[in-house]
N, C-alpha and C positions, 0 to 999 in steps of 0.2 A: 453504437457500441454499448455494450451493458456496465453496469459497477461489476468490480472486480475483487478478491477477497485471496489475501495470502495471508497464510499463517505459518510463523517460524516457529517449532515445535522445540522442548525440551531439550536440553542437550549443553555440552560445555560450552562453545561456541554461539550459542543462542543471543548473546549482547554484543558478542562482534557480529554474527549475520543480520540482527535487527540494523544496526546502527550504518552498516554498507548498503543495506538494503535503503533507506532513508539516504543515503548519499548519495545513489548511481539515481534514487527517483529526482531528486533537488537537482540534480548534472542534467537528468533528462529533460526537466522542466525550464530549465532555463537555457536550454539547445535549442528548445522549440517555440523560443521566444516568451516564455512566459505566459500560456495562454488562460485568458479569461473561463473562467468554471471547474477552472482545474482544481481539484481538493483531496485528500487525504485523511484517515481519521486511523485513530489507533486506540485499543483497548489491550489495556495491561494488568484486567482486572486477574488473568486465569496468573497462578507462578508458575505453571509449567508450558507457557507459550505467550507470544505475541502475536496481535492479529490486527492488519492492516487491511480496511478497506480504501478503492481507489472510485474516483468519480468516473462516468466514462469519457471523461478529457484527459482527464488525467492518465487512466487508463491508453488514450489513444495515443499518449507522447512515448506509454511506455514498456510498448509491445515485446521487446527482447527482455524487458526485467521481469514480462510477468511469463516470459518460455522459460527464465531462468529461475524463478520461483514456484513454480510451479501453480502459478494461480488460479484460484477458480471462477468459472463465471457467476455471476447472481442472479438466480431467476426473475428479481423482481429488485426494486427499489432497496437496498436494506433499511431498519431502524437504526438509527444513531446515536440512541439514549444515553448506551452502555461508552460510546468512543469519544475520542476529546479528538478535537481538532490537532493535524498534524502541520505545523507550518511548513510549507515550500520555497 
């Protein structure tokens, strides 16, 4: 499975849909036992969006969140530089 890339865009609701979003993935992770490689990263550098990269473990626990996000797939490895680790 590849890294996986959602972004919650502008909008009123944008820190409650961050914050559900970070909760249904943490509900999904610890359903599926908590799997080793699993990671998460988040850059809050843009103010008019959040953007969440997922590992493809993490990614594979969390297939309905990313139909419901509307996530994209990542053609390649992404860079990390810009994200800070997201705890699970």
């Amino acid at each position: 499975m590849s890294w996986y890339c959602v972004i919650i865009i502008d909008s009123e609701r944008r820190e409650a849909c961050a914050v559900a979003f970070v909760s249904a993935l943490r509900r999904a992770w610890r359903s599926a036992g908590e799997p080793q490689g699993a990671a998460a990263f988040i850059n809050r550098g843009s103010a008019s969006r959040f953007t969440f990269l997922l590992s493809p473990e993490a990614a594979t626990v969390a297939g309905d969140l990313l139909r419901r996000y509307d996530a994209l797939a990542c053609e390649r490895a992404p860079k990390l530089t810009r994200y800070a680790p997201l705890r699970l």
